[in-house]
N, C-alpha and C positions, 0 to 999 in steps of 0.2 A: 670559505664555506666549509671544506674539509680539508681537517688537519690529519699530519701521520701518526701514529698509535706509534708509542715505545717499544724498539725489540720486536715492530712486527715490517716496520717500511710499507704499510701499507695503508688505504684511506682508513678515516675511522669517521663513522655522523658523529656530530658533535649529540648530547642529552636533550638538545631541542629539535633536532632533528631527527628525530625515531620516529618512525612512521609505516603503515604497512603502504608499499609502495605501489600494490598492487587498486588502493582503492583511493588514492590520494585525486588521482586523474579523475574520478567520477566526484570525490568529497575532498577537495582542495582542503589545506590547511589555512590561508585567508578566511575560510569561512564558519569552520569552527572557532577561528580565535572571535570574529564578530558572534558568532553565537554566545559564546562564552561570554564576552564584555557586555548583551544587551541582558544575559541573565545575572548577571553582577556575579557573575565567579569569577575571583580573582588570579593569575596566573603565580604556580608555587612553583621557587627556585631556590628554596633554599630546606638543610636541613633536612635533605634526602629525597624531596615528597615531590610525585611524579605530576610534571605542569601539565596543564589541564588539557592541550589537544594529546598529547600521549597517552591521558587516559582514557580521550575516545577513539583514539584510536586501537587501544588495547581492546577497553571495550566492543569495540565490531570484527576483533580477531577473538574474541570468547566465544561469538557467535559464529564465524568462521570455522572455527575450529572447536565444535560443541560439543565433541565427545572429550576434550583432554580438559586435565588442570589448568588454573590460574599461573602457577608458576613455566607448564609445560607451553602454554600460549606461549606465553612471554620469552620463553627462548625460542620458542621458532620465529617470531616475528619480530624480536627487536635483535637476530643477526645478520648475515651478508644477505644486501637489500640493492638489487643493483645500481639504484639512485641514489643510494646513501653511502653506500660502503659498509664494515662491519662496524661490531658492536665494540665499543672501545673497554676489553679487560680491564683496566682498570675502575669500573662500572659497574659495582655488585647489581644484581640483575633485583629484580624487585620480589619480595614474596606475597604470597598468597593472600596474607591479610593485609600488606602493602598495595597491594591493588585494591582490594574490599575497600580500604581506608579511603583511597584516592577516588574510587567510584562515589564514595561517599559524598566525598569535598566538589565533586564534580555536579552530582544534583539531579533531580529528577528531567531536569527544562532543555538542558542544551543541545542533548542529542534532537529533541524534537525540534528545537529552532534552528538547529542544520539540517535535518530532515528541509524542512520549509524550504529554507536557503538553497539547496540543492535540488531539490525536487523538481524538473518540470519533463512534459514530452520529448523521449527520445526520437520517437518514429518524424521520418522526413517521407518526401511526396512520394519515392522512390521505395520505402517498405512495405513488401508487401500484406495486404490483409487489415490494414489500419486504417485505410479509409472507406465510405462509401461517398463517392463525391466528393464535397468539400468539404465532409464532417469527419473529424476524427473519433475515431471508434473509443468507448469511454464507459467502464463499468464500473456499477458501484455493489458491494454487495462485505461478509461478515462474516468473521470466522473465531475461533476459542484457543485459547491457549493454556495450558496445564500449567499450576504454578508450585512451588513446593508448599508442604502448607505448617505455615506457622499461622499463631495466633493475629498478625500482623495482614498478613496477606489475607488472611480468610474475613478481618473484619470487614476491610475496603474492597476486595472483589469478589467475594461472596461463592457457596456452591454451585453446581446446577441441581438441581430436582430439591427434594423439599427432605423434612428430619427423617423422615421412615426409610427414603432413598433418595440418597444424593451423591455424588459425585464423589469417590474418592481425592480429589486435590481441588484448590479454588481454582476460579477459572477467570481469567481475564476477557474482553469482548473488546477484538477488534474490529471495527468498519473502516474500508477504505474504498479509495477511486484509483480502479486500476487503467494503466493505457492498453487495448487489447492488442495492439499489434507487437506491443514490444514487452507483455507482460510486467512492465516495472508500477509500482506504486506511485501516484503520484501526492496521493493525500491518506491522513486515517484521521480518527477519534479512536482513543482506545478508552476503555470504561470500566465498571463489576459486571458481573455475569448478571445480574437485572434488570440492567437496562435494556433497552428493546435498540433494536436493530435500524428501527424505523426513526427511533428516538435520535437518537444519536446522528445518522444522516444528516440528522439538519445542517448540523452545525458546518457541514462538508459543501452543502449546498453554495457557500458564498464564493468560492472557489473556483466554478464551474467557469469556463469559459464557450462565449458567443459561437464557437468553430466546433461546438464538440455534438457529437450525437451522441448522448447520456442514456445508457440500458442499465434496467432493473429489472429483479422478478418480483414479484405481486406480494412478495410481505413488505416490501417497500413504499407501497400503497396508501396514500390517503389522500385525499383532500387539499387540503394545506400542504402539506409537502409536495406533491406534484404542483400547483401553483407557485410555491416558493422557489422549485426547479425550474418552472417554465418564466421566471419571472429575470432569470439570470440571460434570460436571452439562444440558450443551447435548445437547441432541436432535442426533444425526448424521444423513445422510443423503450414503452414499459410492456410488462405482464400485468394486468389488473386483476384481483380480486374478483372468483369464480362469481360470488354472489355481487359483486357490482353491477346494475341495470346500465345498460348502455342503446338509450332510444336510438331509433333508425329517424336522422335527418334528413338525408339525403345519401341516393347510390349512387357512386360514380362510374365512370367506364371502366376500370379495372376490378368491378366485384364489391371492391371495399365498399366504405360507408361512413359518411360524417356522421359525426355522435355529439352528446354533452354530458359533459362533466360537471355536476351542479353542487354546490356548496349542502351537506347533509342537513346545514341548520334551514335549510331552506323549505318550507315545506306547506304542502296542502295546495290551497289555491294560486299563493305565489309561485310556487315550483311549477306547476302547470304553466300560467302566464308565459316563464321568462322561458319558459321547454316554448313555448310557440311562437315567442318574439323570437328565437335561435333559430328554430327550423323555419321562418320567414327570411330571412339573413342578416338579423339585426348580429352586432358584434355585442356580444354580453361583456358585464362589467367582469373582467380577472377576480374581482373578489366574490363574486358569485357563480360563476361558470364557466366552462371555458371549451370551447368546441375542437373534438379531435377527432385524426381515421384511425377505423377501425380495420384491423388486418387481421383474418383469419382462415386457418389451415390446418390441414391434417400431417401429423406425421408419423412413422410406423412406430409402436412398441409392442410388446409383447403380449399384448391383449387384442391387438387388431391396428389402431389407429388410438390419435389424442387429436383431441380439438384444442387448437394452440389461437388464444385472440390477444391481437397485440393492440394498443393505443399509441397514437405517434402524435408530437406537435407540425408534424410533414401532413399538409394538407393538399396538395398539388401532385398527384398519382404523375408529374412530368420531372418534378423534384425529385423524387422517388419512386420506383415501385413497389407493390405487394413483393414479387420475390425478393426482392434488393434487401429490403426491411426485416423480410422472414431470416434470410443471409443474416445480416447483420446484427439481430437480433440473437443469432446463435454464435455470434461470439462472444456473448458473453459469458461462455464459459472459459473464454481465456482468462475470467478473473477467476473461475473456478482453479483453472492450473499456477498460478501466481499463486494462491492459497495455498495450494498444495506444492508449491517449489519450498515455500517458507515453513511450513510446519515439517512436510513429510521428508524433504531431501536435506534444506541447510539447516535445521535443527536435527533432525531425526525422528522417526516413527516413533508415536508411544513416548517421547521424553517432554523430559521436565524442565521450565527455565531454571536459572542457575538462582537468581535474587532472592531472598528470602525477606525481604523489606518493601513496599509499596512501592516506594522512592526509585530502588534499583530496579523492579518489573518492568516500570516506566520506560527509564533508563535505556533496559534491553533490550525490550519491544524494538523502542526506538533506530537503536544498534542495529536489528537484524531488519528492519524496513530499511536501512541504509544501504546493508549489506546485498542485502535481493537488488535493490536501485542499483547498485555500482555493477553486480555480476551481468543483471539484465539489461543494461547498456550497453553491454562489450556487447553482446549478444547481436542485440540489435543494431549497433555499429557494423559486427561483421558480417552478420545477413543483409541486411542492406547493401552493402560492400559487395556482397558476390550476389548478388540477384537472385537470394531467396529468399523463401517466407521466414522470419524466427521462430517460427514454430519449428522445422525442421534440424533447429541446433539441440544441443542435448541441454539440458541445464547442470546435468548430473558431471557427465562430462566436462562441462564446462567450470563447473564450481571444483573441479579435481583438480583440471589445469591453475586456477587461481590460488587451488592451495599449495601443489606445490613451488610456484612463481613468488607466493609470499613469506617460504620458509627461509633461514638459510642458519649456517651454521657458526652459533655464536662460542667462542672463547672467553668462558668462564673459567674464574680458578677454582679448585677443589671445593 
């Protein structure tokens, strides 16, 4: 597996084995090569040109390391690699448009279908904050990404605001399902900056597993999509829409209140009807209503108080409580910090992706949802490990120690 380097007596990775070492263990190299072979890119070995898990893996130390050059990556991560050994000198290191090129041959698809391949729940029964009972804590929610803007980027993902004011760069639109105890992604849709939030969800919906309690806030909202949710089997628990009418069916012991949720095409005298077949206890058809509690509370802001009303498919106040749900419900700004691990910390404040071509945005996106996965597993590996919350780990800190574990110093010649 590894041979000696010339003149040096010491290990060297062979060209197929360059790897950043540090993110192999969360994104095995097995499973980019099947990414790779289902997107039909072909593995390049000859003629210089860098084979295709090396170039994803380059690519997820771009984003690793997002303040430096393409060239400057590529010596910190393809030197002494403790699993590997060093970089064998005799191995002109690759240049700048040697990577572009390779990024290129590599394609928009494959980081995403290891994304896939890789992706699932870190958190085990033992981490805390991750569950309410048997449901794991599961949020889905949207965020933007600054791209640079050429004429290419700006046709497919478009500004925000309109010709009089908009956006200094186009903007990409991420949606994902984050896991909230261990902050890592476990799905996205990325899009143009047009598309809607709500829009794109869907697609996320098939995903969803029976064990998860799934939170949204209220732009999330409709209709059809919360039935599409609820139809996956997962326990929901959303913010709905201030003007959403939500009739009083029935109060139970805890305060709350059964409600229905009625299809909007529904209307006049049949909406009446099937509102009092429901509040009799007839089960309504999923495709026209669907009966949920309603949980609501105050909590303090800076105005006095906010009426906070949540809709849950938790019908049995013994399955859950109003507080438990209200709990719960507020972790879902642990996808708000996910978000903000990925743009604000492992990218940086205010910057720009690197790609300047649709293809490669993708590409990156991709990249740095892998990259947040692999950091935010140690994480939650070793909070779990010593019997804390992972919220208590730094990520900041955490992605310092990754980068310097994935450097090491390669022997180029002049």
């Amino acid at each position: 597996m590894v041979q000696g380097a010339v003149g040096t007596g010491g290990p060297v990775a062979r060209r197929d084995q360059v790897s950043l070492g540090v993110l192999v263990a969360a994104v095995p190299r097995f499973k980019v090569d099947e990414a790779a072979a289902v997107c039909g890119v072909a593995e390049q070995r000859r003629g210089g040109k860098l084979p295709s898990h090396v170039t994803a893996y380059l690519t997820m130390a771009l984003c690793l390391f997002a303040d430096d050059g393409a060239e400057e990556v590529a010596q910190k991560v393809t030197g002494s690699l403790s699993e590997f050994g060093v970089w064998n000198a005799a191995w002109e290191p690759p240049t700048s448009s040697g990577i572009t090129q390779a990024r290129k041959r590599l394609g928009r698809d494959v980081l995403r279908e290891t994304f896939y391949r890789v992706a699932e729940p870190v958190a085990t029964d033992e981490t805390r904050g991750a569950w309410l009972r048997r449901w794991r804590l599961m949020a889905i929610d949207g965020f933007d990404l600054d791209l640079p803007d050429t004429a290419e980027n700006a046709a497919e993902f478009g500004y925000a605001g309109n010709d009089q004011s908009r956006s200094t760069f186009p903007k990409a639109r991420v949606v994902a399902v984050v896991e909230c105890g261990s902050h890592a992604f476990m799905d996205a849709e990325v899009g143009p900056w047009n598309r809607s939030e709500k829009a794109m969800a869907v697609s996320l919906l098939p995903s969803i597993s029976s064990d998860w309690l799934l939170l949204a806030d209220r732009g999330f909202y409709s209709f059809a999509t919360f039935s599409a949710a609820a139809q996956t089997g997962a326990a929901l628990c959303w913010r709905p829409p201030t003007q959403l009418l939500l009739p009083i069916l029935k109060v139970l012991s805890d305060g709350t209140y059964l409600s229905a949720l009625i299809d909007p095409a529904i209307r006049g005298r049949q909406r009446e009807e099937l509102l009092e077949e429901t509040r009799s206890g007839a089960k309504p058809d999923p495709a026209a209503a669907h009966v949920v509690r309603v949980v609501e509370y105050d909590v303090p802001d800076r105005d006095g108080k906010e009426l906070i009303c949540l809709i849950t498919s938790i019908t049995d106040p013994d399955a859950a409580t109003a507080a438990e749900l209200a709990g719960a419900y507020h972790q879902r700004w642990e996808e708000e910090t996910a978000n903000g691990q990925l743009k604000s910390i492992l990218r940086g404040p205010g910057k720009v992706l690197r790609s300047k071509s649709p293809d490669l945005v993708h590409q990156e996106i991709w990249a740095y949802l892998l990259v947040h996965y692999a950091i935010n597993s140690l994480t939650c590996q070793a909070a779990t490990g010593a019997g804390i919350d992972p919220d208590r780990i730094s990520f900041l800190r955490t992605l310092n120690v990754v980068r310097r574990t994935a450097t090491g110093t390669a022997a180029f010649p002049p």
